[in-house]
Each structure stands twice: as C-alpha cells, then as structure tokens.
C-alpha positions as CSV (number, residue, x, y, z in Angstrom):
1,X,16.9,29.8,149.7
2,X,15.2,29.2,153.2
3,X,12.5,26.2,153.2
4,X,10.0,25.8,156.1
5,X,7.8,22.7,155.7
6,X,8.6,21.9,152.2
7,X,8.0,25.4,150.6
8,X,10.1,28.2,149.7
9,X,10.3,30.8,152.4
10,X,10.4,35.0,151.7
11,X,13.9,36.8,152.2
12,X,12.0,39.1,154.9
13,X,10.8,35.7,156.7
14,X,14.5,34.8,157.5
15,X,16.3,35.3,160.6
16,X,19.2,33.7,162.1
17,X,20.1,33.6,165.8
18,X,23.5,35.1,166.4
19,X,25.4,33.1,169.3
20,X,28.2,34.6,171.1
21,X,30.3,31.9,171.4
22,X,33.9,31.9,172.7
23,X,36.2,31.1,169.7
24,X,38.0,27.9,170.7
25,X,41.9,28.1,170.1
26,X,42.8,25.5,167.7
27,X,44.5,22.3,169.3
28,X,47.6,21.1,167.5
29,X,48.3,18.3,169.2
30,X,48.5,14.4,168.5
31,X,45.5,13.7,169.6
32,X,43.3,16.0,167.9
33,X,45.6,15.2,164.4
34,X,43.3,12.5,162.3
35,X,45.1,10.4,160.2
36,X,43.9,9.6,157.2
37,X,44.9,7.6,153.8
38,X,46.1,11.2,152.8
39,X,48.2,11.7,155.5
40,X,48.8,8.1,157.1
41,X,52.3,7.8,155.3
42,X,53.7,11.4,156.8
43,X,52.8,10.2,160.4
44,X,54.7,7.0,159.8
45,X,57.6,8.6,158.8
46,X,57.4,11.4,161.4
47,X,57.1,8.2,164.2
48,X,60.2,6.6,162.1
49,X,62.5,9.6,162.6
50,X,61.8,10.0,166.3
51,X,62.9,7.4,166.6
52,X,66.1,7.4,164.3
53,X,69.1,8.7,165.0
54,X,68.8,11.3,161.6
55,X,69.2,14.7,162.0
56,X,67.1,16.7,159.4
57,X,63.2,15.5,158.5
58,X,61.5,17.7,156.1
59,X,58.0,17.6,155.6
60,X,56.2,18.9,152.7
61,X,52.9,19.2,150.6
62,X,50.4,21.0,149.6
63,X,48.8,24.6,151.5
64,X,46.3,23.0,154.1
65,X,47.8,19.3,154.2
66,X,48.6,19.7,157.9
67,X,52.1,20.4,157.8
68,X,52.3,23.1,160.6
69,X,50.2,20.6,162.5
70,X,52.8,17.8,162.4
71,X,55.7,20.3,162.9
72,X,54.1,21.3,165.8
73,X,53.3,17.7,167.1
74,X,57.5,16.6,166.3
75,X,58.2,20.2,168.3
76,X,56.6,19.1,171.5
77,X,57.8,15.7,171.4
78,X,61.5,16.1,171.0
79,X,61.3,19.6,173.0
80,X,62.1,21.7,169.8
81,X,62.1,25.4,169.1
82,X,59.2,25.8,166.5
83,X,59.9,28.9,164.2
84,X,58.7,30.1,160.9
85,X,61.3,30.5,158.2
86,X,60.6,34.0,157.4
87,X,62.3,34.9,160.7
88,X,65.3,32.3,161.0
89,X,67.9,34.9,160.6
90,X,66.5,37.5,163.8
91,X,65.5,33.9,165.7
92,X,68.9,34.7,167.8
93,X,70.8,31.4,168.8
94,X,69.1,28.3,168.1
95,X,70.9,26.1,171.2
96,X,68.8,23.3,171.1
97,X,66.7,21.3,168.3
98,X,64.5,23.3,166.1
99,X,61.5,23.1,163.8
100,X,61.0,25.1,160.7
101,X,57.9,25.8,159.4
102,X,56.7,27.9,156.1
103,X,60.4,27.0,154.8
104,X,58.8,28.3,151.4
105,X,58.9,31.6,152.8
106,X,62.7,31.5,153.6
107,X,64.6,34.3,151.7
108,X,66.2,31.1,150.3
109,X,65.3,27.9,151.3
110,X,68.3,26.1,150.0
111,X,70.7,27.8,152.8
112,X,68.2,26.1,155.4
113,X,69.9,22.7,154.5
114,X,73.2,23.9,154.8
C-alpha cells in the first residue's frame, strides 16, 4: 500500500516513473566478488590451489552461492577455458586448462573426474 505523509494513499493515486535505464552486464570479476563469512573459506582455498601444484579443484554449494562467480574469477587468472558441463562432450579439444561449470548438469558427472 502507497503512503504519502503518514496516510494510506488510493490505488488510482499511484504512479511510478518508468526509467529507461541501460541494463548493466554483470561483472564477475575479483573485485566485484564480496567475501563474506559464507564464502571466506572457498576463496581461501581457491587462492591455496593457484598457487599449488594440484591439478583438479572442485567447488561446490548450494544454487546462488557464487560458484560460477569464482569459476569465472580462477578462469581468468590461470588463462582457462570456462565451459559448462552440459556441453563438455561438443567443447572440441580442450588444449589448455579448463573450468567446468554446472558439473551437475553433466550427463554424468562422475566421468568428469576421470
């Protein structure tokens, strides 16, 4: 319910100002990543494992816990191929180091550790 000065306000007294706004792209990148207590921990390790000699990191959480984001951040920083699972087998020859995302969606995810 709209309020103006304290008081309830009639549905025909409402408008709203429609701005045209350019949509801005979203920015996946280190910077514009905010860590948190939630997601302190997965930064840490991602940082560890740059720095590691391992081969294989996987990330994982819940929908919306900024897993693509962080795939994306490790892509750029060790010049990765950043693909989602669902299209691993028609990616052609990987060549160079690679970044899965949406392994969930793989026809079977198991085989991506192989």
């Amino acid at each position: 319910m709209a309020v103006r000065n304290g008081d309830p306000m009639p549905a025909g007294d409402v408008r709203q100002i429609v701005l045209d706004l350019p949509a801005a792209p979203p920015r996946m990148t280190r910077e514009s990543y905010v860590v948190s207590s939630s997601n302190e921990a997965a930064m840490r390790m991602m940082n560890a494992w740059i720095a590691s000699p391992e081969r294989l990191l996987v990330i994982c959480g819940p929908a919306g816990a900024g897993k693509t984001h962080l795939a994306r951040i490790l892509a750029a920083e060790i010049d990765a191929r950043l693909i989602s699972a669902e299209v691993l087998d028609a990616a052609g020859p990987m060549g160079r180091a690679l970044v899965i995302d949406d392994t969930d969606r793989a026809a079977n995810p198991a085989d991506l550790l192989s």
